[in-house]
Backbone as CSV, one residue per row, in Angstrom:
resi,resn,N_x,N_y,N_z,CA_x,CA_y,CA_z,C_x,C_y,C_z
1,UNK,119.755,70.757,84.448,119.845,71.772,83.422,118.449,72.325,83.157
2,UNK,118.575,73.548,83.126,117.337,74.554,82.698,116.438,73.982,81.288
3,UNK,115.352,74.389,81.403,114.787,73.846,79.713,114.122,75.362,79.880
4,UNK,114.743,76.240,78.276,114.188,77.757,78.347,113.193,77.576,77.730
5,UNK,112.440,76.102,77.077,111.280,76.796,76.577,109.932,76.706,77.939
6,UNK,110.551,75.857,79.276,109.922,76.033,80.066,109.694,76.978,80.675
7,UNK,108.039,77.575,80.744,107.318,78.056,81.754,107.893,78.683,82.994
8,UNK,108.183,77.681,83.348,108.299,77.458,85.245,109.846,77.325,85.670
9,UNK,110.370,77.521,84.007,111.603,77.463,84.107,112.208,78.663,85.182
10,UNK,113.496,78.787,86.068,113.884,80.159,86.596,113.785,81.419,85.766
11,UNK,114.676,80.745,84.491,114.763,82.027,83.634,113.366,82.771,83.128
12,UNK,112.089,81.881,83.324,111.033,82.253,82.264,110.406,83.216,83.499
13,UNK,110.736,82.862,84.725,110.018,83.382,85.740,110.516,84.716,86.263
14,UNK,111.858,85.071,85.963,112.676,86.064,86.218,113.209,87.114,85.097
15,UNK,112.706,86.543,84.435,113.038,87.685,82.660,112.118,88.640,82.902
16,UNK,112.388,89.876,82.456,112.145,90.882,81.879,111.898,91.206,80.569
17,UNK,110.604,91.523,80.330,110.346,91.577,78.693,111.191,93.025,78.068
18,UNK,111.796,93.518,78.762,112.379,94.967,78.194,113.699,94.621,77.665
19,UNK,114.160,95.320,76.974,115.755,95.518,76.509,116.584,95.862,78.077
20,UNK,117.344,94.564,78.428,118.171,94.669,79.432,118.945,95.830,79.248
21,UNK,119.736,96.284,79.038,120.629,97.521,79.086,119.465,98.928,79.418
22,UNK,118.221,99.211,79.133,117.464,99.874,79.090,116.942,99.594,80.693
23,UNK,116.827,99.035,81.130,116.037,98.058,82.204,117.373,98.684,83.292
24,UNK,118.004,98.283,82.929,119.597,98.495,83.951,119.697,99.818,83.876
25,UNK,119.800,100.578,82.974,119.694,102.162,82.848,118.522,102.796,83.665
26,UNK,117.385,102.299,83.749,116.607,103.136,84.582,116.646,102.576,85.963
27,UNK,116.817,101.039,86.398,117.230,100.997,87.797,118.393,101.716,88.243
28,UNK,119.296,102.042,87.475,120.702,102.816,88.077,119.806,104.050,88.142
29,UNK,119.297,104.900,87.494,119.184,106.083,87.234,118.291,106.017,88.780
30,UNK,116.834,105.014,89.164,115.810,105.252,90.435,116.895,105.097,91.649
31,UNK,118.061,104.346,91.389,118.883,103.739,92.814,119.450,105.439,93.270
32,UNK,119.902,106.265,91.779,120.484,107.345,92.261,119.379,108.564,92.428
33,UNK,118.806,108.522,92.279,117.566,109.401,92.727,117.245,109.180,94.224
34,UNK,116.787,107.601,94.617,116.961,107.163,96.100,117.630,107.853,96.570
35,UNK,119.467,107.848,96.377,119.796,108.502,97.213,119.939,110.060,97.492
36,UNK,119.520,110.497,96.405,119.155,112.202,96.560,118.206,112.587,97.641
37,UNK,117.444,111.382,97.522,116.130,112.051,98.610,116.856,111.349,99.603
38,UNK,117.481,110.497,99.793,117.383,110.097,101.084,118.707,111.384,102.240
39,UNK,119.252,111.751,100.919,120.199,112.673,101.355,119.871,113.925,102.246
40,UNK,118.180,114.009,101.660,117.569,115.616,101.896,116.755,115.048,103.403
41,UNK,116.705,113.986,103.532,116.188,113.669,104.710,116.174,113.781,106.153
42,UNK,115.408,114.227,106.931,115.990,114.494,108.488,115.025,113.172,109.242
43,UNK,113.396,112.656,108.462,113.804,111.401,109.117,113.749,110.466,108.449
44,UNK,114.194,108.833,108.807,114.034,108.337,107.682,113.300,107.231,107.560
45,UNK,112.406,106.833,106.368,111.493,105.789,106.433,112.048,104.093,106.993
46,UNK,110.901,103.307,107.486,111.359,102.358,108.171,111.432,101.735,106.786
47,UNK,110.931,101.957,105.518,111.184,100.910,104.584,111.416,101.517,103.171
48,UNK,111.963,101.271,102.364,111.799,101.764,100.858,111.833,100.617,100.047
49,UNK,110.803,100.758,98.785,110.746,100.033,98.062,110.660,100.751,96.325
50,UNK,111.707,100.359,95.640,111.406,100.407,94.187,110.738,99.479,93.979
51,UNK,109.948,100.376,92.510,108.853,99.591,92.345,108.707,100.087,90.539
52,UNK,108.308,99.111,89.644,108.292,98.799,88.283,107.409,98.345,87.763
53,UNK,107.258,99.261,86.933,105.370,99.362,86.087,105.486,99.430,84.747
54,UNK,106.165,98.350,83.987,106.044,98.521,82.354,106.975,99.571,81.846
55,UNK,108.160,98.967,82.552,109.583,99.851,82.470,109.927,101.109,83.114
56,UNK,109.303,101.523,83.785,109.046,102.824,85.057,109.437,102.461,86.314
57,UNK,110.116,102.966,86.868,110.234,102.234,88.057,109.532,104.009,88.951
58,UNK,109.280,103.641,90.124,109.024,104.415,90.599,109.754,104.199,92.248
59,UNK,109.651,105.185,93.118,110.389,104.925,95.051,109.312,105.468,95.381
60,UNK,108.868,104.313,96.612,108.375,104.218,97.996,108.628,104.628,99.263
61,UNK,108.690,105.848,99.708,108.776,105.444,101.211,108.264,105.259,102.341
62,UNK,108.164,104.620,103.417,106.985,104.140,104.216,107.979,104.144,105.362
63,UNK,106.431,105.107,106.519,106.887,105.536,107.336,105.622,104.821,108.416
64,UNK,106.266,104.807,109.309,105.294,103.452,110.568,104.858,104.624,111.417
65,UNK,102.897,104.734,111.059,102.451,105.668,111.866,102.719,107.241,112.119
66,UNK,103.605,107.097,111.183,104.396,108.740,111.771,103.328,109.574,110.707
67,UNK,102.373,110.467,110.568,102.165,111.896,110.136,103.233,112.849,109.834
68,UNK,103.699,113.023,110.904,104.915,113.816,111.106,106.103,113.592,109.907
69,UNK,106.313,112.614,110.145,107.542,111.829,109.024,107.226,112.357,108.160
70,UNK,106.309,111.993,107.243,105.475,112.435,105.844,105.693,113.705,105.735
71,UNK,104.999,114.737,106.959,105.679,116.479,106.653,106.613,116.686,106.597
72,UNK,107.414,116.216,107.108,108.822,116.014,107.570,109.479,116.094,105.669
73,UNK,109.182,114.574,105.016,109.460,114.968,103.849,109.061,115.961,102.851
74,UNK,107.972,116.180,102.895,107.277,117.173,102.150,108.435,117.948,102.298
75,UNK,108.253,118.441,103.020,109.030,120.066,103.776,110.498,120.140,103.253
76,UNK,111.256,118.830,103.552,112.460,118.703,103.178,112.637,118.809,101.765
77,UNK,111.549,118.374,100.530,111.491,117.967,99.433,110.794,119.798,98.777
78,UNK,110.256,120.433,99.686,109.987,121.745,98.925,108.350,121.374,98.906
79,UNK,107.848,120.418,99.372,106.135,120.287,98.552,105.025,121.289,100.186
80,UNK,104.015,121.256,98.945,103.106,122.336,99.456,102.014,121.443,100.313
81,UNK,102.418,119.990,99.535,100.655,119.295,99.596,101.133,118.324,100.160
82,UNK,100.590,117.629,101.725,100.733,116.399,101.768,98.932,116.168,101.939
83,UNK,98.678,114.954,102.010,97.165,114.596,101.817,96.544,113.595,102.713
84,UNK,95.809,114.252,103.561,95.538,112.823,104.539,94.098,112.334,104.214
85,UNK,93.673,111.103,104.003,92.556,110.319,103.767,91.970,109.097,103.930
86,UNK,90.978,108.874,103.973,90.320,107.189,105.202,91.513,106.562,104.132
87,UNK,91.493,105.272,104.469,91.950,103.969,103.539,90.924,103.298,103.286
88,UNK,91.018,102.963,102.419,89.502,102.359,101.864,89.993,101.229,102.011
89,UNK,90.972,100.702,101.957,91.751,99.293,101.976,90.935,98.588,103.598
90,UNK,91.508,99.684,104.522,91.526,99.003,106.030,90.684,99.749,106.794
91,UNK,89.228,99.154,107.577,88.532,100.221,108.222,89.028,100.448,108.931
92,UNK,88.829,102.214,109.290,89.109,102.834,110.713,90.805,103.589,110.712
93,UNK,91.404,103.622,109.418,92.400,104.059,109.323,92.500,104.946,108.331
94,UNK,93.434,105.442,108.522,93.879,106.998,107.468,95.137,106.676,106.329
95,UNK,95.036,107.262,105.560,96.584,107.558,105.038,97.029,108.533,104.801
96,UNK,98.722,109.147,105.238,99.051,109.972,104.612,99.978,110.276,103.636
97,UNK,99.737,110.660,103.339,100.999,110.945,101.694,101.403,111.727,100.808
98,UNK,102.459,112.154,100.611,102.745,112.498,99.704,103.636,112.566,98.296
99,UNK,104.136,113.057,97.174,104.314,112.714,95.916,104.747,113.817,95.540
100,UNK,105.796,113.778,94.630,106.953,114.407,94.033,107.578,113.746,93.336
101,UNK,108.227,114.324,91.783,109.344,113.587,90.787,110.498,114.174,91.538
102,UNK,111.597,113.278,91.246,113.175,113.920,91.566,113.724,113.075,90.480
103,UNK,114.415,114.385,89.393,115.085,113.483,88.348,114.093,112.373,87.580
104,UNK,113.220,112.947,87.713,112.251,112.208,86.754,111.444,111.356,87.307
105,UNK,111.717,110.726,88.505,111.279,109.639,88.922,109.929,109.890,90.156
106,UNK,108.772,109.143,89.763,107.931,109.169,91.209,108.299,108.855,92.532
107,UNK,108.353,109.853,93.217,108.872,109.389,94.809,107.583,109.873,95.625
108,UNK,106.984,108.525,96.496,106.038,108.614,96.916,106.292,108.117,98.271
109,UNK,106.082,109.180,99.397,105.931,109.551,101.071,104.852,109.021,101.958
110,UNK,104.706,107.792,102.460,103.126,107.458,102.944,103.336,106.667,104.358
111,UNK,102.057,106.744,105.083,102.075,106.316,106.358,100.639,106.181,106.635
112,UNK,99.991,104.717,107.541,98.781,104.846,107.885,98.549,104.920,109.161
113,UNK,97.977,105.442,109.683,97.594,105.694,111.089,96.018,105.106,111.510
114,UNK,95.661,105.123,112.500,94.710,104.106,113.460,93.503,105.720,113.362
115,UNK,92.389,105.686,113.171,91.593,106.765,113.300,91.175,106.417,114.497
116,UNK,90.925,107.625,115.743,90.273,107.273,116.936,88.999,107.329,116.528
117,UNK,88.199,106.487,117.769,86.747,106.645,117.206,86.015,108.276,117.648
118,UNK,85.437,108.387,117.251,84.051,109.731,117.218,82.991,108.952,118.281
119,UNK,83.087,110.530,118.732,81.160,110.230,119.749,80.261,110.694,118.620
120,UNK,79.103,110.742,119.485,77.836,110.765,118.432,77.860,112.665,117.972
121,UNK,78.742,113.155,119.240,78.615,114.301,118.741,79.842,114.858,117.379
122,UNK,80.676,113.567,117.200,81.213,113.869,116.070,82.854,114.592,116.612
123,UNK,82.601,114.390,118.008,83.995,114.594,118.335,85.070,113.296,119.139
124,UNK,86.323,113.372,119.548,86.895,112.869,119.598,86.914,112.354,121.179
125,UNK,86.518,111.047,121.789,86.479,111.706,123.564,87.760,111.384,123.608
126,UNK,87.869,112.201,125.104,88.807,112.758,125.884,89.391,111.110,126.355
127,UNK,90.662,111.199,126.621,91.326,109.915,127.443,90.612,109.595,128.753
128,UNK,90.376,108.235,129.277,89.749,107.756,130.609,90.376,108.704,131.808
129,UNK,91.667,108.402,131.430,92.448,109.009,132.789,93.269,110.781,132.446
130,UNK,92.427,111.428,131.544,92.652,112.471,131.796,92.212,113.301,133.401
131,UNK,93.269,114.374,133.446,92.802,114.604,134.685,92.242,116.181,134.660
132,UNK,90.731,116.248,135.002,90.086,117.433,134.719,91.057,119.070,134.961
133,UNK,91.020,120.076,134.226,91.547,121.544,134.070,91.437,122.152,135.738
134,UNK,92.292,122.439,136.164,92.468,123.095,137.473,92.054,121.910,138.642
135,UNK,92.374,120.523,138.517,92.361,119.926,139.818,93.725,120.053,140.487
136,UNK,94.036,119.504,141.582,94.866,119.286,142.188,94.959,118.254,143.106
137,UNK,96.246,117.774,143.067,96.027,116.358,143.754,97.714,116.299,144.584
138,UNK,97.661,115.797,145.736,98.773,115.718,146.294,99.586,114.079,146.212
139,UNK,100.594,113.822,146.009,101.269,112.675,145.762,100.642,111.582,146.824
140,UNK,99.816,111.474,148.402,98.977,110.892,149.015,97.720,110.451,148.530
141,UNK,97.157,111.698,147.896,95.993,111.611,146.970,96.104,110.703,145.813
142,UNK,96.769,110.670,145.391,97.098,109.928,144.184,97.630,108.593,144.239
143,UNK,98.106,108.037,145.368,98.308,107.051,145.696,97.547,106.350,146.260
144,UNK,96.488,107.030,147.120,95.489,106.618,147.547,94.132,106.243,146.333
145,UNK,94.370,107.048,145.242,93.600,106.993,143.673,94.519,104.961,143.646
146,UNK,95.575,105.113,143.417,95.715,104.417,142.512,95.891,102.540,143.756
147,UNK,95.643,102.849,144.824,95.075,101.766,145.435,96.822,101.221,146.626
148,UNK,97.051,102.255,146.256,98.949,101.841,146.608,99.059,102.340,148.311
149,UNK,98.072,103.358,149.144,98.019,103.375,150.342,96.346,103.401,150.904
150,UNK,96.480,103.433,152.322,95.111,103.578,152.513,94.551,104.655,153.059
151,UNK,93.550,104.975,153.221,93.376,106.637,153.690,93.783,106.883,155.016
């Protein structure tokens, strides 16, 4: 049997300091907002998370690497602004995101991506095995590149 004036009790650990009926009223209200956006959606995040801040709940959605995804919602959602910026969290990576109420509620669009590195000249190099503008190579040639015949 439970002891409620315990701590560590389940109940002490799982209560909510808010007026339950109030608490239940705004998770119903974020669950149906969820599905408004998820309705307007063409793609869809690998994860969503509600999330609750001193009786606020707010929606998450998180999208794996995709940029795209993120415009993707914007666009679907009507917004002007999505925002890409380092992560200060994780070197060498970006985030993108964006933010909109629906029905009151914060619905927030985000994804981090891998920043390639910069040369010194501040640009991006080119892939190893790009293959230079106007070469040409015959399917012999190229096999002979890649070690598969001999000349």
């Amino acid at each position: 049997m439970n002891n409620p004036t315990d701590p560590l009790a389940p109940e002490a650990a799982t209560s909510v300091p808010y007026p339950q009926p109030l608490v239940r009223d705004a998770l119903m209200h974020t669950l149906a907002a969820t599905e408004a956006v998820i309705s307007r959606l063409s793609v869809m995040p690998v994860s969503i998370a509600l999330t609750e801040h001193r009786g606020v709940y707010g929606i998450s959605l998180h999208y794996f690497q995709d940029p795209g995804a993120v415009q993707a919602f914007a666009s679907a959602l009507g917004l002007d602004e999505v925002i890409t910026s380092p992560n200060r969290r994780t070197y060498n990576t970006s985030l993108t995101e964006a933010t909109t109420y629906i029905e009151g509620i914060p619905v927030h669009a985000w994804t981090q991506t891998e920043d390639l590195p910069l040369t010194h000249a501040g640009e991006v190099p080119a892939p190893a095995d790009t293959i230079p503008a106007g070469a040409t190579f015959s399917i012999q040639t190229l096999a002979q590149a890649a070690g598969q015949v001999s000349a």
